[in-house]
N, C-alpha and C positions, 0 to 999 in steps of 0.2 A: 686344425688344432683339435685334439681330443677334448672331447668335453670335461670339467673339473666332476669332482669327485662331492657327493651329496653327503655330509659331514654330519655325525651327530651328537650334538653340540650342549652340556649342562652348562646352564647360567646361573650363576652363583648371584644369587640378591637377599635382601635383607637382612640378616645378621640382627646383633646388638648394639649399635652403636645410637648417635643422634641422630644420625641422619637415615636411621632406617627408613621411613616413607620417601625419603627421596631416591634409593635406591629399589625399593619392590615399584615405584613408578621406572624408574632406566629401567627396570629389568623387562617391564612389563612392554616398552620400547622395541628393547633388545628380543625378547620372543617373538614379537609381531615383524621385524625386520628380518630375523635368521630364516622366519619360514618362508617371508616374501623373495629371500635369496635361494631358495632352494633346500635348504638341510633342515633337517629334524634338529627341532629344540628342545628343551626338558630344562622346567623350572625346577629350582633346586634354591630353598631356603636355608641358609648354613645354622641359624637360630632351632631348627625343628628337630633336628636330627637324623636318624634311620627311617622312622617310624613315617615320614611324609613319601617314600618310598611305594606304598603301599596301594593296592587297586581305588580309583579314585582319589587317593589323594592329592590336595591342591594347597597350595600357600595362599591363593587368591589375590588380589591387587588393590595397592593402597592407594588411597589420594592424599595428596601433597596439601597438610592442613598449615595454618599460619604460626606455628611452631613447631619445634622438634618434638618427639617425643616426652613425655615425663622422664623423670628421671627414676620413679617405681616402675613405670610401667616395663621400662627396660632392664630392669635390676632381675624381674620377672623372666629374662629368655636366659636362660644356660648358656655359657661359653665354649661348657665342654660339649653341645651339641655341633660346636664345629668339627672338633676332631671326631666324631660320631660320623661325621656325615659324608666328610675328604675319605674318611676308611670305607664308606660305602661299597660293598662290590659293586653295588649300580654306578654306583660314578667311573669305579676301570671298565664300563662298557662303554664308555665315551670317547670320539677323536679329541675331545681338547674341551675347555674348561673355560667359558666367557667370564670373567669375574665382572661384577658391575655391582660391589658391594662400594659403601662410599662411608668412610671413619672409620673410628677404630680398629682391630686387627682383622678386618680385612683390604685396608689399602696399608695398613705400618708392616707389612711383611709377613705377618704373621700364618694368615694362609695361603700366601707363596710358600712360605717355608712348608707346611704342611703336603701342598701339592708338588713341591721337588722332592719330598722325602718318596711321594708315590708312585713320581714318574709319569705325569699325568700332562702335559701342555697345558697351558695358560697362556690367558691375554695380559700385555700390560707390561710394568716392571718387575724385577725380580725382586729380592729378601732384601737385598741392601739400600737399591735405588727407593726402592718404596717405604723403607723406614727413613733415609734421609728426607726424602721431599715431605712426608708425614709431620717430621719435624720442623717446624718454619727458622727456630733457632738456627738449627745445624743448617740448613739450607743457605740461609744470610751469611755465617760464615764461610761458605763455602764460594758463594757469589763475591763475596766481599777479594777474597785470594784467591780467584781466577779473573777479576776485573770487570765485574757484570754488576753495574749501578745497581743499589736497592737502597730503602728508605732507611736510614737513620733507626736503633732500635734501640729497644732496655728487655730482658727480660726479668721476672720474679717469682717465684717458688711461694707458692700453698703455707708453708712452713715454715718459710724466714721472711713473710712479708713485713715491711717496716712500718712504723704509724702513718697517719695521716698525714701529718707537715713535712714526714721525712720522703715521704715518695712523694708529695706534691715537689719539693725541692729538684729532685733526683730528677722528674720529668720537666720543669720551669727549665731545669741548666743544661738535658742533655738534648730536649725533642722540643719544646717548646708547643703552644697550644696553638688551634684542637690538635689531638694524637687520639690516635687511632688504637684500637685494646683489641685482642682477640686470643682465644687460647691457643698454647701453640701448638697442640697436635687435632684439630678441629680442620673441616672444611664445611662450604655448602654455607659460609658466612653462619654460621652457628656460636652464637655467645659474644660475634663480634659490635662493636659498636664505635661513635667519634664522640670522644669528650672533648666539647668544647670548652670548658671550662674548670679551674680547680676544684672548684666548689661537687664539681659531677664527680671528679676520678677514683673517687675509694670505693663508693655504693656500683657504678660501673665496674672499676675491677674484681667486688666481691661478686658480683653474676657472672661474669666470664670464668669465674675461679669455680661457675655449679658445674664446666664442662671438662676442665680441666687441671690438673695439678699446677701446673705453668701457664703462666699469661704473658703473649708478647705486648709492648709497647713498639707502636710503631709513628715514626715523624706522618702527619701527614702532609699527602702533594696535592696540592691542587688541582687542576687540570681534568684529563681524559682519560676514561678507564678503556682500556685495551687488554683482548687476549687472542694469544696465538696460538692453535690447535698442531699436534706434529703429526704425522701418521708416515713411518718406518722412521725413515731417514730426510725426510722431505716436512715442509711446512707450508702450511695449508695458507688460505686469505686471512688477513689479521680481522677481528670485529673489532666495531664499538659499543661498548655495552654504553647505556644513558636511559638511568630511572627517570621515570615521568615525577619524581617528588623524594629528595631525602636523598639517600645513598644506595647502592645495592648489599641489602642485606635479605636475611632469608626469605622475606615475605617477598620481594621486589624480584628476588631468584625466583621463586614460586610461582606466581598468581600471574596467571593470564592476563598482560594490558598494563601490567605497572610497568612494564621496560621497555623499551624501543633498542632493538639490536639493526647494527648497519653493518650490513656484510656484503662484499668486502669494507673494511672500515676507510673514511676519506680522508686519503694521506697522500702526498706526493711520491714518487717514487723514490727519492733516495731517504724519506722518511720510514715508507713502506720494506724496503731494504735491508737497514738497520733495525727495524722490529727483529723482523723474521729471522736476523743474523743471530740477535742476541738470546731470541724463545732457543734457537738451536745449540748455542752457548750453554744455556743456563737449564737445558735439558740433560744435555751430553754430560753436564759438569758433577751433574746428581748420579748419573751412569743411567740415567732410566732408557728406555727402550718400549717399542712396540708401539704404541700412542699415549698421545697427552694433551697436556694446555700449558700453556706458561702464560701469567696475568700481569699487566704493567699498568703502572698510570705512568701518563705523557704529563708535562709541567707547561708550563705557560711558553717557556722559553725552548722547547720542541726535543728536552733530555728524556730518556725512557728511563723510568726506575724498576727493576723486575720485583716484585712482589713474590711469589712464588709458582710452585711447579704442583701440577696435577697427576696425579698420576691415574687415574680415575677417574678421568671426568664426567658429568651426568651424562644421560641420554634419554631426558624426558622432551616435551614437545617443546621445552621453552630453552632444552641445550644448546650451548655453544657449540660446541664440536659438529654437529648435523646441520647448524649453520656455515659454519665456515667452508666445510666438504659442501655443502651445496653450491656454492658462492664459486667452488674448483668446478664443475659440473659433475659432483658425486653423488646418487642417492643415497638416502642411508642404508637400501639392503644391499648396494655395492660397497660402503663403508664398513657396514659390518664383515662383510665379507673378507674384505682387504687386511681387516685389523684380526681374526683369526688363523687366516693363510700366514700372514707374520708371522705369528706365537709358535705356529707349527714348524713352520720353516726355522723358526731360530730354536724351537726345541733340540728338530733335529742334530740344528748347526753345532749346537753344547753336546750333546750325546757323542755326534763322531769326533769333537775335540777329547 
């Protein structure tokens, strides 16, 4: 068999979003894995612009602190250095385009759309699968009318939020308590939180409202937090995610030793079956493509509720995804590997259609 072809390969990390430090760490992942696999990498911050292009220039590597960014600090990075950067001539010297940016436009479609306008391969979902999954709303919908379990929701608008007594009502009759709050075009558990109680839900929803325009309500379930990793067409071992204290939010994603992940997660097989049926479900139903994660909590009584769909998902050392492929016997510079040979391949595939 002829040897594969030594690829070289921009990684698109950082941006402006929340969860920028969670993505300059995946990227910083993703650099170190593309070289282990053989091809030339090239960090590429979509935040900086042209100008990082230049002899030594570097974006450097973040660590993953116990919050997201300020909300100035990022207000501070231009948006328009993204279209700055997709136009780079340096970037059409590339075979293809690792995206591992995580929120805002660069997992809602935005620089997909950007990188189909330039003909360029990319990993991942395309303009549409990636603004739907983006959105948790439209997702829920979308699960809900093709038969794929998900939790009980409400969402509310920035600008028509109702008083206090009126949304406490609105969640008492539709979700009932604790429920769960999160913005809904956020990942990486940013802004999310459980109210337990009526007395918590307004001062809670006005924080999740510092990340985004809309905030979902969502019933909570009980049980076991599970997710399943895809890569093409296939689906990986499911995990168990389980915080050593509290629930899995950003710190507990973060910091080394607050989580115990079990991969493969321990499920009987026709348990293990119907995960995997329904991640591929509720992948396929978003239209997304190349890889991902789809997230579930399991109930007492052994029903999977899908939560939602990743499209993005991290690739820092405490990733799900580099878990699960391990669990298949995949290393992650053969992971990587596999999930760029995709994007190329399905490039092509669209081109000669």
């Amino acid at each position: 068999m002829a040897e594969e072809k030594k690829l070289k390969i921009a990684v698109l990390m950082g941006g402006n979003s929340s969860e920028r430090d969670v993505s300059l760490a995946s990227g910083a992942g993703v650099m170190e894995g593309l070289k282990a696999a053989g091809h030339l990498a090239m960090r590429v911050d979509t935040a900086l612009g042209i100008g990082q292009f230049g002899a030594g220039k570097s974006t450097g590597v973040s660590s993953i602190v116990e919050k997201p960014p300020s909300h100035d600090a990022l207000q501070a990075l231009s948006a328009v250095k993204a279209i700055e950067t997709i136009n780079s001539p340096e970037l059409r010297k590339v075979d293809a385009v690792f995206i591992i940016l995580h929120g805002g436009m660069g997992e809602d479609g935005t620089i997909q759309a950007l990188l189909d306008l330039v003909e360029i391969p990319y990993t991942g979902s395309g303009v549409l699968a990636s603004a739907l999954a983006m959105n948790k709303y439209l997702s829920k919908l979308i699960f809900q009318s093709t038969g794929i379990p998900t939790p009980d929701f409400l969402i509310r608008y920035k600008n028509k939020l109702e008083g206090n007594s009126e949304l406490i009502s609105a969640i008492q009759t539709a979700l009932g308590f604790p429920v769960v709050v999160k913005p809904n075009d956020q990942g990486s558990s940013v802004g999310l939180d459980i109210i337990k109680s009526p007395e918590e839900l307004y001062p809670k929803s006005l924080t999740a409202f510092n990340y985004s325009d809309s905030i979902l309500f969502e019933k909570y379930i009980s049980g076991r937090e599970l997710t399943v990793a895809i890569l093409g067409d296939e689906t990986l071992p499911p995990v168990e995610i389980k915080p050593k204290d509290g629930f899995y939010d950003y710190h507990h994603k973060y910091t080394a030793g607050m989580t115990e992940y079990l991969a493969p997660a321990p499920l009987s097989q026709p348990e293990e079956l119907l995960l995997r049926d329904l991640g591929l479900k509720a992948f396929s139903a978003l239209g997304c493509s190349g890889f991902g994660r789809v997230d579930f909590r399991m109930a007492a009584n052994g029903s999977f509720y899908c939560l939602e769909v990743n499209t993005l998902p991290g690739m820092t050392n405490t990733s799900l995804v580099p878990k699960a492929a391990k669990a298949a016997g995949i290393e992650f510079p053969q992971l990587l590997d596999r999930i760029i040979r995709i994007a190329i391949d399905e490039h092509r595939s669209r081109k000669q259609n």
